[in-house]
Backbone bond lengths (Angstrom), bond angles and torsions (degrees), N, CA, C in turn:
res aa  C-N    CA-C-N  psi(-1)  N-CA   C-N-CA  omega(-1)  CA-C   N-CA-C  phi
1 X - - - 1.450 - - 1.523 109.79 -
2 X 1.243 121.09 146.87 1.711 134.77 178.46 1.439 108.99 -91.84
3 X 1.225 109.18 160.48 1.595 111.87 -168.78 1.788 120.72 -44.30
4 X 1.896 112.13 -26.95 1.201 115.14 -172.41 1.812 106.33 -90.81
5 X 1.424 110.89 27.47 1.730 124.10 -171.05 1.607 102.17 41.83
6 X 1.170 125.00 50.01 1.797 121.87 159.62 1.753 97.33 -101.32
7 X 1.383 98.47 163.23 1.559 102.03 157.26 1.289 122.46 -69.57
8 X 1.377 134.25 177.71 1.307 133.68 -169.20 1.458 86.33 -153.73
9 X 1.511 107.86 121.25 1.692 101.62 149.30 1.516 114.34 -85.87
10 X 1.759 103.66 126.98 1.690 107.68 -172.53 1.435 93.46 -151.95
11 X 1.299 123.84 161.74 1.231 161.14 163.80 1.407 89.20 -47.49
12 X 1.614 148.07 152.28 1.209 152.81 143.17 1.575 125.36 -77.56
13 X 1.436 145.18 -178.49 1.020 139.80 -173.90 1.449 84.79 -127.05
14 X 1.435 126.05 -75.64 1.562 150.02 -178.96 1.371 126.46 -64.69
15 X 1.378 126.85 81.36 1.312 160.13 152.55 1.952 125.91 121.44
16 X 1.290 84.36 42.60 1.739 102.41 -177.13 1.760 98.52 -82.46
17 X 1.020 85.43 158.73 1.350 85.26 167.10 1.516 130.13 -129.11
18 X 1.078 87.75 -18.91 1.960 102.49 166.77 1.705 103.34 -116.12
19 X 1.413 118.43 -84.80 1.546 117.90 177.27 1.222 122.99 -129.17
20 X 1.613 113.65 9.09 1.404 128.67 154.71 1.533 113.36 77.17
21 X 1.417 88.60 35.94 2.113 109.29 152.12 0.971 103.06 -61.61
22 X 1.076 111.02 -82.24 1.501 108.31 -159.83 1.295 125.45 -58.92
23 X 1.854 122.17 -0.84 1.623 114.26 -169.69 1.891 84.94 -106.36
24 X 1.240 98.69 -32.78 1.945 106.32 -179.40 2.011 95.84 -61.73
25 X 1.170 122.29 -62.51 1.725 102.69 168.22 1.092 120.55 -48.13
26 X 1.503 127.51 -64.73 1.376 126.71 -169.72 1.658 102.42 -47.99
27 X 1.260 131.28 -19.24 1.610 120.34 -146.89 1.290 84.90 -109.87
28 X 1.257 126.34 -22.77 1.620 128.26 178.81 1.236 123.32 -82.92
29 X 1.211 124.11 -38.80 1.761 147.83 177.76 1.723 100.11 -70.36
30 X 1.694 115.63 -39.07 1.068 121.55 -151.67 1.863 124.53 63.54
31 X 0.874 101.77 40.28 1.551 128.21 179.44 1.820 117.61 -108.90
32 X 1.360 135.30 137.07 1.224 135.19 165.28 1.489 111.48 -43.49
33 X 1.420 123.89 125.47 1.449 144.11 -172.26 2.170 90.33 -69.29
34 X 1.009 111.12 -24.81 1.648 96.47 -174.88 1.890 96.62 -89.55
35 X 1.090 109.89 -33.14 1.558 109.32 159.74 1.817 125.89 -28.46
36 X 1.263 100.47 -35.49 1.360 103.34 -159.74 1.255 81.90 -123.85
37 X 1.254 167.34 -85.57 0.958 143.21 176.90 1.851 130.04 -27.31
38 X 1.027 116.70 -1.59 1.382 138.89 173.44 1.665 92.75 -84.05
39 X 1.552 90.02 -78.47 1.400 97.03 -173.58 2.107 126.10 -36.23
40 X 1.266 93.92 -39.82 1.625 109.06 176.18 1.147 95.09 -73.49
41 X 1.413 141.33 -55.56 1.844 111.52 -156.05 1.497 95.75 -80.54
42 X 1.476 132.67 -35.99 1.840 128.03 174.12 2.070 87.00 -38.82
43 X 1.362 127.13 -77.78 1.171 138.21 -158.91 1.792 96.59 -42.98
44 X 1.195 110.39 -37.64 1.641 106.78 -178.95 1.910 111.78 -45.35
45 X 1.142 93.85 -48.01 1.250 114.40 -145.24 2.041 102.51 -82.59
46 X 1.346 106.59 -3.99 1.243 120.19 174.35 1.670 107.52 -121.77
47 X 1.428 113.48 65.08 1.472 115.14 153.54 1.850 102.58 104.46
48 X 1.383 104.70 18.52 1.519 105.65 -171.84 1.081 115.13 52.76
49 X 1.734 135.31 5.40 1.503 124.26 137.37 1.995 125.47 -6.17
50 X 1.447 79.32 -80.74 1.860 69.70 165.53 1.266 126.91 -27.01
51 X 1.201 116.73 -79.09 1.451 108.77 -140.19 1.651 94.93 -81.73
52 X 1.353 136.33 -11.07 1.829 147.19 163.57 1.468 83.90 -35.42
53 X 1.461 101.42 -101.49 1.526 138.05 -166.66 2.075 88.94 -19.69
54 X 1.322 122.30 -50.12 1.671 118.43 -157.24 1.795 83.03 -73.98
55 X 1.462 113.38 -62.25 1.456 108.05 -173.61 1.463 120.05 -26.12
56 X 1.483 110.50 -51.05 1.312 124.86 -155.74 1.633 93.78 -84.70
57 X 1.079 125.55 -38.45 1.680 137.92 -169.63 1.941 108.97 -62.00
58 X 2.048 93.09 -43.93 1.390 106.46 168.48 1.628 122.50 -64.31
59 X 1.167 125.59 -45.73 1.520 144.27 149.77 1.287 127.53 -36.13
60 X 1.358 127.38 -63.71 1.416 142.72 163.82 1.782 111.47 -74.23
61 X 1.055 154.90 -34.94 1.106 144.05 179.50 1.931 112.44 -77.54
62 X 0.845 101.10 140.99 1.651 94.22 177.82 2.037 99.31 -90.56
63 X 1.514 89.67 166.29 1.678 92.87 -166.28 1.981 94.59 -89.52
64 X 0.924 117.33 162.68 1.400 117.90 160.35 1.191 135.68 -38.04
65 X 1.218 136.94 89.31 1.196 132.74 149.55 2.400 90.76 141.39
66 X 1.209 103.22 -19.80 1.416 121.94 147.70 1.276 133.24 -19.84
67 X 1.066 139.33 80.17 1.614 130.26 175.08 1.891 103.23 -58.43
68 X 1.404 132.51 -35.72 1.138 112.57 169.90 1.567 120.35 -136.07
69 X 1.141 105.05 -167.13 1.602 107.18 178.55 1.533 110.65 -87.05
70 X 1.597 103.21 -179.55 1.204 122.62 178.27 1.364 98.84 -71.82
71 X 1.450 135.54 -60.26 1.294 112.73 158.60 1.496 146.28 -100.83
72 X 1.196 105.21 35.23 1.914 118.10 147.73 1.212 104.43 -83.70
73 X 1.309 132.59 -24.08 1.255 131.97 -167.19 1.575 105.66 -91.30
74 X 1.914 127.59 -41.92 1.340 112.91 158.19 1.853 115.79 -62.86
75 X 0.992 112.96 -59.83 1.883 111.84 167.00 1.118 114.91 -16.59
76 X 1.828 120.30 -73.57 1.509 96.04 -169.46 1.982 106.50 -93.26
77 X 1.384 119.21 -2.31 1.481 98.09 153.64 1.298 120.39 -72.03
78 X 1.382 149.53 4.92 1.313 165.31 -169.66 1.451 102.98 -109.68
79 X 1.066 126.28 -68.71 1.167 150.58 -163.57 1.689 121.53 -79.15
């Protein structure tokens, strides 16, 4: 939760295993983090969907404790 107690969809710090999509969904949905990571490698295996959707999830989500993303953060240094 963020300072105003809402949820935040974010990237996790504490038990990711690559960049902590899948523990930042699971923790947001309130769903098991191997749940959704299940779900992404099945998604691999139909058209490389999977691993897009994680790229784009890693990019667009900000990491924990982050005011922005990987790319809000190129945008307004660009911009």
């Amino acid at each position: 939760m963020n300072d105003t107690g809402s949820k935040r969809l974010e990237r996790k710090r504490q038990g990711r295993m690559v960049a902590g999509v899948c523990v930042g969904i699971g923790d947001y949905f309130g769903i098991d983090a191997n749940i959704v990571r299940l779900i992404f490698a099945i998604a691999c295996f139909f058209g490389f969907m999977g691993a897009l959707v994680y790229l784009v999830a890693w990019a667009v989500l900000p990491e924990e404790g982050e005011k922005e993303s990987i790319v809000e953060h190129l945008v307004n240094k660009n911009g």
